[in-house]
N, C-alpha and C positions, 0 to 999 in steps of 0.2 A: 399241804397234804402231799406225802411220798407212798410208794408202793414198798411196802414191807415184806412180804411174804407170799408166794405161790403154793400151791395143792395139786395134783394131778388125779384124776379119779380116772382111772382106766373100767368103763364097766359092761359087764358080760350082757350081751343079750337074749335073752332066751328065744325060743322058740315062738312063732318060724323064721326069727331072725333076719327081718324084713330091714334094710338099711346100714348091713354086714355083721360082722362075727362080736362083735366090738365098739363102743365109743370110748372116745378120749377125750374129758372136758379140762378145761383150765380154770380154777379160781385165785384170783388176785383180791390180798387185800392190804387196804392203807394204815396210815399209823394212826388212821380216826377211827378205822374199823369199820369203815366203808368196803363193798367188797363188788366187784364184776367178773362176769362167767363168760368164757369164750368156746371153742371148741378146736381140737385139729382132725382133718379128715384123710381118712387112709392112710396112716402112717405106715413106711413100709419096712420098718423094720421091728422087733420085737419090742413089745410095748415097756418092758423094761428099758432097753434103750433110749425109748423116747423120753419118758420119763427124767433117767437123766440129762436128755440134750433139753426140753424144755427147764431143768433147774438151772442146769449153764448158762441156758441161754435171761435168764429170768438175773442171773447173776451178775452178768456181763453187763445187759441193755437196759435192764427195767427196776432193778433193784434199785430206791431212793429217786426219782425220778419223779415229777409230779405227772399225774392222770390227764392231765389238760391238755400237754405237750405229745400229742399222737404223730405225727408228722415225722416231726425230731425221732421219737422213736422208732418210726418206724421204719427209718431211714437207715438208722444206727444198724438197725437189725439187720437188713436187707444187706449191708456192707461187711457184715463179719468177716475177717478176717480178708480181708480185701476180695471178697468174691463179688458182692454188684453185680448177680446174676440170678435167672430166675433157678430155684430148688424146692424141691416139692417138701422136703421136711421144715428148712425155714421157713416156706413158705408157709406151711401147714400152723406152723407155731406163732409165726409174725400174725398171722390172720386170726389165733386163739388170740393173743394178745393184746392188738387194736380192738376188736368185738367185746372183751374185757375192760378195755379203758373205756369206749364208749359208753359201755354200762354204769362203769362207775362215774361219768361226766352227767349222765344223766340223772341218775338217782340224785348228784349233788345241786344238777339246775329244776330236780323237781319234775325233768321233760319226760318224754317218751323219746327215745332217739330218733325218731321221723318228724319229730319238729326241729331237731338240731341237725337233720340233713337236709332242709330246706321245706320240710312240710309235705302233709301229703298230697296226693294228687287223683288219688282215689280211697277211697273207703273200704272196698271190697275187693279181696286180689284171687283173679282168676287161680287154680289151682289143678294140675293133671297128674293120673298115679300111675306106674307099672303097672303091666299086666302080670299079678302075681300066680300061682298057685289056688285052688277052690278051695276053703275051709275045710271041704269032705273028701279033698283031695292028698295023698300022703305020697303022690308019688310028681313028677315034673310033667306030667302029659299034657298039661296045658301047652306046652310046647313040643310036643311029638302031635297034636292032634289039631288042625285047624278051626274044626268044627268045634269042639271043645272050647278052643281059646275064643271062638265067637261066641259062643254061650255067656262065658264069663264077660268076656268085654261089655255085652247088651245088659248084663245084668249090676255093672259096675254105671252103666249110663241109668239105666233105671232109678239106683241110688246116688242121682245127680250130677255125677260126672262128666266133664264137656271135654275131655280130652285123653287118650289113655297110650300110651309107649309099650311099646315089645321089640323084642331083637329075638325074631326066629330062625336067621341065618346060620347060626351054630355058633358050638363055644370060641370064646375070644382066646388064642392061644398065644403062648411065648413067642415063635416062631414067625415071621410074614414078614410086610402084607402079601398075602398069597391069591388066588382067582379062588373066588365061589363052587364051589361041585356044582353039578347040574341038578343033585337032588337040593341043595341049599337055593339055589334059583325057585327051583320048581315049589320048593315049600315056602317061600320067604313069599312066592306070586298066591297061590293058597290061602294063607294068612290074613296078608292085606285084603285081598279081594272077599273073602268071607266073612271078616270084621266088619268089613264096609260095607256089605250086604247087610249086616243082622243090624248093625247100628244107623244106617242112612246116614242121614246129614246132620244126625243130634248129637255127633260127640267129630273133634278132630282128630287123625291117625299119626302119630307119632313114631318111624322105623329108624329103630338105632342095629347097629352093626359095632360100635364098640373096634374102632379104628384097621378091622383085620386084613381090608383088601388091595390090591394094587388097584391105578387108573382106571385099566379097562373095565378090572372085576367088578366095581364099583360101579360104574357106565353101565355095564351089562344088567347090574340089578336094580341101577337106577331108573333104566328105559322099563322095566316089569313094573316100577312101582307107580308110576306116571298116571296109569287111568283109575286108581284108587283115591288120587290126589292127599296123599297126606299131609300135612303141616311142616313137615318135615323127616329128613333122610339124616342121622344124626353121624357124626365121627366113621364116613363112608371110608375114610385114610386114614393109616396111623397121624397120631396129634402133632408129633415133629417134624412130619411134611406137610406143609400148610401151602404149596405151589401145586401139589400133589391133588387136594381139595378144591383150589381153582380150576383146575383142567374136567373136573368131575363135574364141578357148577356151570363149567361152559357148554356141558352136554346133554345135563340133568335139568327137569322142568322142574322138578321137586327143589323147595329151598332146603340149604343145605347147616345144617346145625353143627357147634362142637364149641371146646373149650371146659369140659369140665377136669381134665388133666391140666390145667395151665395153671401157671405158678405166678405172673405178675403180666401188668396191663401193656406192658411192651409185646409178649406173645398173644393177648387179643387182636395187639394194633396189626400185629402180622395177619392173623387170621381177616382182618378186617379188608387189609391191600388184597388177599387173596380169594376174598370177592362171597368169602362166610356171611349171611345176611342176619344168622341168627345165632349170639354167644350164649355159651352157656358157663359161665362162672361159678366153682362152687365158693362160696365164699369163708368159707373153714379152710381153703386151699388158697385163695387167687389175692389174699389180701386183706381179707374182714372188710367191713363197712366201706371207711377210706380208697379200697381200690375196687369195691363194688360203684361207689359212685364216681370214681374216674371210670371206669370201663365203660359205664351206660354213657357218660357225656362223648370219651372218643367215637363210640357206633352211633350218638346220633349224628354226628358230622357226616356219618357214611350213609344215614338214613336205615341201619341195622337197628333190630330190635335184641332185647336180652330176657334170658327165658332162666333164670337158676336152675344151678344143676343140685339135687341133692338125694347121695345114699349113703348116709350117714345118722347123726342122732338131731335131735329137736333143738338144740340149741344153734346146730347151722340152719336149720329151718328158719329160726325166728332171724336170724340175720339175714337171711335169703331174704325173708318176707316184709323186714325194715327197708330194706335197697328197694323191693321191687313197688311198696307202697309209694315211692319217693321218686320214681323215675318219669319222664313223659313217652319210653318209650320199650316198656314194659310189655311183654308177651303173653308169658304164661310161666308158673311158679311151679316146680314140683316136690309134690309129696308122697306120703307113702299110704296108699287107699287113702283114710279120712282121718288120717293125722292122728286116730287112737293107738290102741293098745299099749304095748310098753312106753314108746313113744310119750302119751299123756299122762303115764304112771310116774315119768320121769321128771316132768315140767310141776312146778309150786303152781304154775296156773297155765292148763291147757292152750293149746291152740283149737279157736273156736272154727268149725268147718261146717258150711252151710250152702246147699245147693254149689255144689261145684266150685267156693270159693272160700278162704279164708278171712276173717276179719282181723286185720290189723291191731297190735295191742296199743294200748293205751298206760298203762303203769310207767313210773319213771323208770329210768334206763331202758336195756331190752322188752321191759314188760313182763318178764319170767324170771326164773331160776332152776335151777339142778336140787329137784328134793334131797338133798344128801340122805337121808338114810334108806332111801329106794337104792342111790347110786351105790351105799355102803354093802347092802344088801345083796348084790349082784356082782363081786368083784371077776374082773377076768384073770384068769389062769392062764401064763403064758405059752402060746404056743403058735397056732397060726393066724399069719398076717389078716387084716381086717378083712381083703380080699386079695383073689389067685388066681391066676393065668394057665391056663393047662396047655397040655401036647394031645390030652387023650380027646378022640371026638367024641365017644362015647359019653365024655363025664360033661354032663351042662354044668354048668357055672352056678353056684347057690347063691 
């Protein structure tokens, strides 16, 4: 069995566009007419470009090559042209690729890929969502309004939820890492503490900041968040200062979360020396499978736990959710609310979401697929990046 042929389905998502502007999936198929689906996440340049760097690269390392040999390949890939370094696009693409082999190893051993990564170890994987927008809501004010964003929050724990994420520090900009304003303190203190009021103790608090602050500034917003007790203070420092993020953890009572910008398990292991307790891998980015299950084995040497990162499409979901069935030292998974809307429109067979957790597939390979004529139905129109960084403060982040 060899690998024949790749597909790219770039596809639009519509409104309210929960998971970015855009997915990019990969299909691979063999000269049996076996076929595995992968995904790349946040490609940052214009989806036409990727496009061709995933055919090149399909042409280069994967073309005739048998499905079984993931290692080998992925190795080949990682090394292109003698780089042997981590890059968020090969990354993005090596990690559609392995996630695509795996699928197709499975359909052919008949498995589910969580019996070919060692079996599960739970049945049921905890699951936590952004705090997005109110249905009845057309405008961002979930995020200008505390008390708002507690409404919704209590009302996301009502519909089961044991965990929920917001970043009300302000937009993540080009520019940094920079100090907090004193209105960004003053709100980011607001938020936690009136979330955690409306919700008690029946959901955990999840503050992300999306890498913008220096040392202190981080310090300073990390001491506000302290009597809220969140689960975590996520990407308090840009991601490629990772000594930057120990100094914060040496001050911070709050654990300190990141890694969903990382490109290979060598940048975990740094985060890991620098005293990060909890990774966050997206695994459309960090590797697919293969370096989903190296990453959890290096953190648990360190006694770190790994929590998937994902704002993207379903198909990183289910590979998020193969790793985290499979790990002994697994946190919490996230999703986008309860795993519907376009999201389940897009999958041949949903991901099932039940009180606060997802169940684990069971079909051979991933367990899913890319309804292709949803994905055909939807194509994206090229234009902007999946997601964007602004200068204005005014504009939040969509």
């Amino acid at each position: 069995m060899k690998f024949t042929d790749v597909e790219t389905f770039v596809v639009a998502n519509p409104p309210p566009g929960y998971g970015g502007r855009y997915f990019v999936f990969v299909k691979l198929t063999t000269d049996t007419g076996a076929t595995g689906w992968g995904e790349v996440y946040s490609p940052p340049f214009d989806t036409a470009a990727i496009e061709a760097i995933v055919s090149d690269v399909f042409d280069r390392c994967v073309l005739g090559t048998d499905p079984f040999r993931i290692e080998e390949r992925t190795r080949k890939i990682y090394s292109l042209a003698f780089t042997g370094r981590p890059d968020v696009v090969i990354g993005g693409i090596l990690s559609a690729f392995d996630v695509a082999s795996w699928d197709v190893v499975g359909k052919e051993t008949g498995r589910n890929v969580t019996d070919l990564l060692g079996g599960k170890v739970r049945d049921r994987v905890r699951s936590y969502t952004y705090l997005y927008p109110r249905d009845d809501d057309s405008t961002d004010d979930v995020y200008s309004n505390a008390t708002l964003a507690a409404e919704t929050a209590l009302s996301y724990v009502k519909r089961g939820h044991t965990a929920i994420k917001f970043d009300p520090a302000g937009p993540y900009r080009e520019v940094g890492p920079r100090q907090p304003t004193m209105n960004e303190l003053t709100r980011s203190a607001a938020f936690v503490n009136e979330i955690r009021d409306a919700v008690g103790n029946a959901a955990d608090l999840l503050f992300g900041t999306h890498g913008q602050f220096t040392v202190s500034g981080a310090i300073r917003l990390g001491k506000l968040l302290e009597p809220a007790m969140p689960l975590w203070f996520e990407e308090p420092c840009p991601p490629d200062i990772p000594e930057a993020m120990a100094e914060v953890a040496r001050h911070c009572a709050v654990p300190i979360a990141a890694g969903e910008r990382l490109t290979s398990i060598h940048e975990f292991k740094r985060l890991l020396d620098a005293g990060v307790g909890i990774l966050q891998p997206n695994l459309s980015r960090a590797g697919g499978l293969t370096a989903g299950k190296k990453i959890a084995a290096i953190a648990e040497t360190y006694g770190a736990q790994v929590a998937p990162h994902l704002y993207n499409g379903p198909l990183g979901g289910a590979a998020n959710m193969a790793v985290a069935a499979t790990i002994p030292n697994f946190l919490v998974l996230e999703g986008i609310r309860e795993w519907g809307g376009f999201h389940a429109e897009l999958l041949t067979n949903p991901v099932q979401w039940d009180d606060g957790h997802v169940i684990p597939f069971t079909d051979p390979g991933l367990g899913t697929e890319i309804d292709e004529d949803v994905a055909r139905a939807h194509p994206w129109v090229a234009g902007q990046t999946h997601l964007a960084m602004t200068n204005d403060t005014n504009d939040w982040p969509g």
